[in-house]
C-alpha positions in Angstrom: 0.0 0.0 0.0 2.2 2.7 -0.8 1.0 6.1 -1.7 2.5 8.2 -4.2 5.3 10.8 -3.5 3.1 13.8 -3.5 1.8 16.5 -1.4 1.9 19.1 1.3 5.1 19.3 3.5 7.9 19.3 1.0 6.0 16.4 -1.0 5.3 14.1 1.3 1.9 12.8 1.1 -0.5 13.0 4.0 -4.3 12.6 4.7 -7.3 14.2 6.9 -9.3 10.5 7.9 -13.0 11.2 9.3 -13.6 8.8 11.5 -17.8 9.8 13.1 -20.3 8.2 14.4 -22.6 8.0 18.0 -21.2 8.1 20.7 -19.2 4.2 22.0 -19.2 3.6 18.4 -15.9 2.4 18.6 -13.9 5.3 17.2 -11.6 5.4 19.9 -11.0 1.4 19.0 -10.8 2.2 15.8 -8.2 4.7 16.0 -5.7 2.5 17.9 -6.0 -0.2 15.2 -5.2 1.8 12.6 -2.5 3.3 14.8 -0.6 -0.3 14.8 -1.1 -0.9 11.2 -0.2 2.3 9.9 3.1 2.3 12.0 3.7 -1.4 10.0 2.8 0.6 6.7 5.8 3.0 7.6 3.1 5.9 8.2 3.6 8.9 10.4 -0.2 8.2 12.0 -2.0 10.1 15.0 -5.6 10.3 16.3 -7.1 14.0 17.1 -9.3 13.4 19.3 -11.8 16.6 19.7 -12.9 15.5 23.0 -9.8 15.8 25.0 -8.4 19.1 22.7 -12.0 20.7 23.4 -12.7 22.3 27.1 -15.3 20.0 28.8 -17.5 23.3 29.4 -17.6 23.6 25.5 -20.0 20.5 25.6 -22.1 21.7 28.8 -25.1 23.1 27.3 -27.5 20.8 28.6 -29.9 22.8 31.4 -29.3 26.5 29.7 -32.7 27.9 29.6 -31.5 31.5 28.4 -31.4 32.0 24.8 -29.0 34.6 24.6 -26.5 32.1 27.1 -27.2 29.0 24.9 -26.3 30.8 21.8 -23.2 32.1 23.2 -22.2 28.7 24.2 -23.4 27.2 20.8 -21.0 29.9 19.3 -18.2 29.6 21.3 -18.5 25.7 20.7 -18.4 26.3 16.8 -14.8 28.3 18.0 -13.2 25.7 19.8 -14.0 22.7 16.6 -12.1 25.7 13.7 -9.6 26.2 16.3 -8.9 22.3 16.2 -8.8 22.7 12.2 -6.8 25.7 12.4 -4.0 23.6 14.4 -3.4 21.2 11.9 -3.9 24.1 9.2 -1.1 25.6 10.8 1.2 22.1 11.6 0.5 21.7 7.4 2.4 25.4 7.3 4.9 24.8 10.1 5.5 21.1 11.5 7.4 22.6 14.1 5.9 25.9 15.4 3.1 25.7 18.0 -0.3 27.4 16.9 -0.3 30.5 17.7 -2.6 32.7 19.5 -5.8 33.2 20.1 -6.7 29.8 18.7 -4.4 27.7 21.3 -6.2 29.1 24.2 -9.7 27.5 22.4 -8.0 24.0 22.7 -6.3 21.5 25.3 -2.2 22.5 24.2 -1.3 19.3 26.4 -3.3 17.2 24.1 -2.2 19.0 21.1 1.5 18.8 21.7 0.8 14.8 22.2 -0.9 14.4 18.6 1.9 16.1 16.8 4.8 14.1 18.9 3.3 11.3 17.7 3.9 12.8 14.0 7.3 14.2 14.5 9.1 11.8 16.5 6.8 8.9 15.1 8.2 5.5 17.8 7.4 2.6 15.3 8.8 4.3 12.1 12.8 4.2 10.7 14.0 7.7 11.8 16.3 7.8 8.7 12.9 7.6 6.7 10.9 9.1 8.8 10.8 12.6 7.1 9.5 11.4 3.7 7.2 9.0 5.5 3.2 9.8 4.8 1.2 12.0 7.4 -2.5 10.5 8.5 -4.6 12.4 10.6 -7.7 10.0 12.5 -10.0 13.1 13.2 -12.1 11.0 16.3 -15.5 13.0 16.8 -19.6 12.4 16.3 -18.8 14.9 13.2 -23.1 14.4 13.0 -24.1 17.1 10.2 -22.2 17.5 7.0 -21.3 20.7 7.2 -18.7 20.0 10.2 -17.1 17.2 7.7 -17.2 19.3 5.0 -15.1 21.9 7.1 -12.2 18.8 6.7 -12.9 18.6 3.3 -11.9 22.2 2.4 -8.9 22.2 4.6 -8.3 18.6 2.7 -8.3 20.6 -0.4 -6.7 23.5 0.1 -3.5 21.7 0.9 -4.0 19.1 -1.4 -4.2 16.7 0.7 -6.1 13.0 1.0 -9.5 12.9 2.5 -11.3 9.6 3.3 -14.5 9.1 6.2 -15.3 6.0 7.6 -18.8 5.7 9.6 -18.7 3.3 12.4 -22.6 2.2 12.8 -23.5 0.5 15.5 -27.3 -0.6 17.3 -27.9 1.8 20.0 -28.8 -0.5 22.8 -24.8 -1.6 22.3 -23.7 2.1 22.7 -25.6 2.8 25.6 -24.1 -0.1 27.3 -20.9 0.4 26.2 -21.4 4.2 27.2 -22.1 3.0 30.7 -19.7 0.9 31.2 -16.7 3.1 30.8 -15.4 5.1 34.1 -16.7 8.4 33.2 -20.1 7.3 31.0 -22.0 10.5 29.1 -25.7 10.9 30.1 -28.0 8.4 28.1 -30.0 11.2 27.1 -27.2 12.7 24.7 -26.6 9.7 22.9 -30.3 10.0 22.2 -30.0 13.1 20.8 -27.0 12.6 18.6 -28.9 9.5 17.0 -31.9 12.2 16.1 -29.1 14.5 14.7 -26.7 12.1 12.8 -26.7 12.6 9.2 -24.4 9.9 8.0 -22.1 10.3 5.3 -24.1 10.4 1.9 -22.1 9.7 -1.4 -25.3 9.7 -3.4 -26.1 13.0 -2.4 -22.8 15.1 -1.8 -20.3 14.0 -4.3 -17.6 15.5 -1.9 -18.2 12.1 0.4 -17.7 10.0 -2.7 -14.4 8.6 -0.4 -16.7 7.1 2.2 -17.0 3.5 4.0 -19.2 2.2 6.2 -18.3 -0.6 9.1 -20.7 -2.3 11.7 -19.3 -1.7 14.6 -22.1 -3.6 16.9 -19.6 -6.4 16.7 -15.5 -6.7 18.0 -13.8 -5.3 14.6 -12.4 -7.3 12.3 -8.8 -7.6 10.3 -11.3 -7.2 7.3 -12.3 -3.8 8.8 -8.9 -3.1 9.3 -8.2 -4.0 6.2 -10.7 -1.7 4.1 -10.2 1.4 6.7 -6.4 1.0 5.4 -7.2 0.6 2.3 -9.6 4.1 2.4 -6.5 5.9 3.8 -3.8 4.6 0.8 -6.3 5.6 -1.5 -6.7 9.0 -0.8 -2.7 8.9 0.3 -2.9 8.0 -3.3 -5.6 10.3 -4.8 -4.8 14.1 -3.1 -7.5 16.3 -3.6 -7.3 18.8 -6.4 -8.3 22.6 -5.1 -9.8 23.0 -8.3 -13.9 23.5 -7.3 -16.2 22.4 -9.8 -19.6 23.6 -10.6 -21.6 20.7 -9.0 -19.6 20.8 -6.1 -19.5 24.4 -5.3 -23.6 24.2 -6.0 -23.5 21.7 -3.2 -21.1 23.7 -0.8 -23.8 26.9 -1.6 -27.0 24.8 -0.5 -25.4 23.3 2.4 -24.1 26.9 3.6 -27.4 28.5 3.0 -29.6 25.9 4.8 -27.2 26.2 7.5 -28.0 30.1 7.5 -32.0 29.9 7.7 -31.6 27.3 10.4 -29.6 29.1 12.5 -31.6 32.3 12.0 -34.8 30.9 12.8 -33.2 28.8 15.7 -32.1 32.6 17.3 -35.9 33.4 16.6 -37.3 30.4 18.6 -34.8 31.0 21.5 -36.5 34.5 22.0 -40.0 32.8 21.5 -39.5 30.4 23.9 -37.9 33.3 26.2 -41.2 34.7 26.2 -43.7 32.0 26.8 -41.5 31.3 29.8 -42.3 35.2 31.2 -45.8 34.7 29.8 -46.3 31.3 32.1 -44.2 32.6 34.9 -47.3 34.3 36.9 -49.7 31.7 36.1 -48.0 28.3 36.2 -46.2 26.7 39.3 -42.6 27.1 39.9 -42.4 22.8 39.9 -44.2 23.0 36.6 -42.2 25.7 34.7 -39.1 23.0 33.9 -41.6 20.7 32.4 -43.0 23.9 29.9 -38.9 24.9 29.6 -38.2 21.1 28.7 -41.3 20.3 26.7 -40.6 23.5 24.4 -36.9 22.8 23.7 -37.8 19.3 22.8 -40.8 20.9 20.2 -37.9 23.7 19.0 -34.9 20.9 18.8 -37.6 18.2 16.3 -38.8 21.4 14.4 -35.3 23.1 13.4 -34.4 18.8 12.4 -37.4 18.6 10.3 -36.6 22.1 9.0 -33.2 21.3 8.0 -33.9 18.2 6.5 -36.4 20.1 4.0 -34.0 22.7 3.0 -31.7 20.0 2.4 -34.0 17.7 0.6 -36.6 19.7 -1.0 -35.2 23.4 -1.3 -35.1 24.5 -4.9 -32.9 27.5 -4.1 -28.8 26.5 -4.0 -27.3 30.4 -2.5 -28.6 32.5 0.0 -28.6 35.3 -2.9 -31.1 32.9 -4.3 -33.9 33.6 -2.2 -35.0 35.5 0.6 -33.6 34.4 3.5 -35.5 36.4 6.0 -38.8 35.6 4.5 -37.7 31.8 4.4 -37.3 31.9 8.4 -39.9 34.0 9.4 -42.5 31.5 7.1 -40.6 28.7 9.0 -41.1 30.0 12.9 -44.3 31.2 12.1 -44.8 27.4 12.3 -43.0 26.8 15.7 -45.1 29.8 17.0 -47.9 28.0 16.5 -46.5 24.9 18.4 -45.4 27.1 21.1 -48.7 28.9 21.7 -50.7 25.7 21.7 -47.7 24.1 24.4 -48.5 27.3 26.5 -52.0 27.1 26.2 -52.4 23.7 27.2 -49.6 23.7 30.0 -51.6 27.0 31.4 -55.1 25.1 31.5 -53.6 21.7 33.4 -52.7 24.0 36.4 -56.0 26.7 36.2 
């Protein structure tokens, strides 16, 4: 399996791997296969695992009622995932300079530093080799929506480098027991909510994923896993990307970034209707009973802006925001959740006349 003599870093060839799935997919098992192999393979390999460079507080939105607070958070989360890409941007540029600031303070340097010693004084390759040996990068998160994989994608192609995903699927009743048997288990409740959010990778529909496998992970892996996950990475070793855009592609980039526009512009529009209902209820509803209204509205807000999504995704005829009228589109689309909201309010307020 040997890739060709081409690419970033003074020719050497390297490659951005997508490894996503649910949570206790087995990513992290994964990774540490194709750690062993690729060392065999004479491959400068390490795993960047988003969970240990991200803060912890990054992920704790769960139990923010204020919509101004959440969307700070959400923001600031958004921060901390480019700051990850902007480290290996910059590693791409300069192996041996750290990133520099702001975006090291958005990440865990500790667990930087130990991804890139992994790449620079690689333990398992020959050290007289070990400068023209190829670069893989195992990017280990949920990576749920397409638009955070495409975010790989471009960086992929702007340094002409490879770019492969693999989608670990397994049943959910295994991740959740997986999940709780580990020391420090997630709540169950957030592995239910990345399985509503999880858009898997779709070849059919964004020609960008074309480079795409998909394991069962329910199961112990396999050496035939192994095997076509390695396989995945020498191809695309093999096969940089060209930073050439075409038009089909770019048509694709335009929908995905202009969906992503109207749903977060209507999701800043149902944080502020929800604020309100909450005053609205405050007088008339029970203190004991306002978290059930708080809960039971973020639930109807997180299935509409899904649904919503989807359909702009799916059904949209309109491919650039330029194409349409954005702020007609979301105010159409909340008008909807307004109506969900009231009839929440209405019915919450009659249970406790």
């Amino acid at each position: 399996m040997a890739a060709e003599e081409a690419g970033p870093l003074g020719r050497v060839p390297a490659c951005l791997c997508v490894l996503c799935g649910i949570p206790a997919a087995g990513k992290t098992s994964l990774s540490t296969e194709v750690l062993s192999t690729a060392a065999q393979h004479g491959w400068r390999a390490s795993v960047v695992p988003y969970d240990d460079l991200i803060p912890e507080q990054a992920f704790q939105t769960r139990g923010v009622e204020d919509g101004a607070k959440m969307e700070e958070m959400h923001t600031e989360w958004k921060l901390h995932r480019q700051a990850v890409l902007h480290c290996i941007q910059q590693f791409l540029e300069k192996p041996e300079v750290q990133p520099e600031m702001p975006y090291s303070c958005q990440i865990n340097r500790a667990a930087w530093e130990r991804c890139i010693r992994a790449l620079l004084q690689p333990e398992a390759v020959d050290h007289s080799q070990a400068d023209g040996a190829p670069l893989v990068f195992l990017l280990d998160d949920n990576f749920y929506y397409p638009s955070m994989r495409y975010e790989v994608y471009q960086l992929a192609r702007k340094y002409s480098l490879g770019f492969c995903q693999v989608y670990l699927q397994c049943d959910l009743e295994s991740c959740i027991s997986r999940n709780q048997s580990r020391p420090e288990p997630i709540p169950t409740e957030v592995i239910l909510e990345m399985v509503k959010r999880l858009e898997p990778p779709n070849p059919q529909k964004n020609s960008w994923e074309t480079n795409s496998i998909s394991l069962d992970t329910t199961r112990n892996l396999s050496r035939c896993d192994i095997q076509k996950v390695m396989e995945l990475i020498s191809s695309a070793l093999s096969n940089p990307l060209s930073p050439i855009e075409d038009n089909a592609e770019q048509m694709e980039a335009d929908r995905l970034k202009c969906a992503t526009s109207v749903v977060h512009q209507a999701d800043q529009a149902c944080r502020r209707l929800i604020s309100e209902a909450m005053k609205t209820a405050r007088d008339q509803v029970p203190p004991e009973h306002m978290r059930c209204l708080a809960a039971e509205l973020n639930r109807s807000k997180a299935t509409f802006l899904q649904t919503l999504r989807r359909q702009l995704l799916q059904e949209a005829p309109f491919t650039r925001e330029e194409d349409v009228d954005v702020e007609r589109v979301v105010k159409r689309a909340v008008d909807v959740f307004d109506r969900e909201r009231s009839d929440i309010l209405l019915r919450i307020m009659n249970e406790n006349k």
